[in-house]
C-alpha positions, 0 to 999 in steps of 0.5 A: 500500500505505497502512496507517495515518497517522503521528500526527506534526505535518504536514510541508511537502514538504521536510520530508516528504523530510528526515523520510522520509530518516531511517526505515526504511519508506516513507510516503506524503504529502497534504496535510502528513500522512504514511501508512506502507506495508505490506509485499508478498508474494514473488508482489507483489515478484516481479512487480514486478521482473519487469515493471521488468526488462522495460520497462528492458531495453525503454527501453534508453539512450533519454530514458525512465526506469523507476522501481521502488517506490523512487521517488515520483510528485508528484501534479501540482498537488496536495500530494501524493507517492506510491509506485507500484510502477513508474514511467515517465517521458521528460519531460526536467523530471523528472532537475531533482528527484531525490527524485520524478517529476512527469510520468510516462507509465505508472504500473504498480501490482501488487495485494494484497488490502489495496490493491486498493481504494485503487488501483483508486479514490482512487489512480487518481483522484489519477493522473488529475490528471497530464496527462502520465499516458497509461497506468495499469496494474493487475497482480493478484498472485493471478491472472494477470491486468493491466487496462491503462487507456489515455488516448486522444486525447480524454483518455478512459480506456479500459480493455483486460483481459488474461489468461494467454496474452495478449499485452499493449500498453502504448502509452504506451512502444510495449511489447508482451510476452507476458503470461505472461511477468511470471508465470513461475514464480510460484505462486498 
């Protein structure tokens, strides 16, 4: 959910963290130059805690993590840190850097009409860098419906559509539920 470029001098990393300690909003980061994020709607908050709830309740007390929008993922090799709206990890590196996750294995980002553009092209392509990234999920707020891109064994990405009455597979965390049940009582 980028909007706009701060006009601000560019940061390094720490001082990005330090800096976005003190503000009210959220921003992303490249390359030293910060973006500030746009708000959801209700459907896009809703969904999101829905579907954090579900793999959290799923990982249990195991070695991976559910992150919520609250957390950055550092794109790996790059200068660069991001706000997905639910993030993964069971890479044990990750609990050494509080302020982001470096090597997440599902990346779920819900859909609004002013970012679906930037998530479903620059967005994933800066995902596609994490060589720990096994699935990328794309959630519609204005629909029931999820794409789910799945890194098979030859690092291809394939990409698996689901709609009301599915039943959804997220092989990275060996998750499967039934679609409707991220879109209970939401109304389009």
């Amino acid at each position: 959910m980028v909007v706009a470029q701060e006009h601000l001098p560019k940061f390094t990393p720490e001082e990005y963290f330090a800096w976005e300690e003190r503000q009210e909003a959220k921003h992303e980061y490249f390359d030293g130059e910060v973006y500030a994020m746009s708000a959801g709607t209700q459907n896009h908050g809703r969904i999101g805690v829905r579907l954090v709830s579900l793999i959290d309740n799923h990982l249990g007390d195991g070695d991976c993590a559910v992150f919520n929008s609250d957390v950055r993922v550092k794109i790996q090799e790059a200068e660069k840190y991001v706000y997905p709206d639910a993030s993964v990890t069971c890479d044990l590196r990750d609990r050494d850097t509080p302020q982001f996750v470096a090597y997440p294995r599902l990346i779920v980002e819900v859909l609004s009409p002013s970012t679906e553009a930037y998530d479903r092209g620059k967005k994933f392509k800066l995902y596609q860098r994490s060589m720990s990234l096994m699935d990328y999920v794309l959630v519609s707020s204005e629909e029931v419906a999820m794409e789910v891109f799945h890194k098979n064994e030859r690092s291809k990405w394939e990409m698996t559509s689901y709609v009301a009455g599915d039943t959804v597979e997220l092989e990275s965390i060996n998750l499967t539920f039934e679609i409707d049940r991220v879109y209970r009582g939401i109304n389009f």
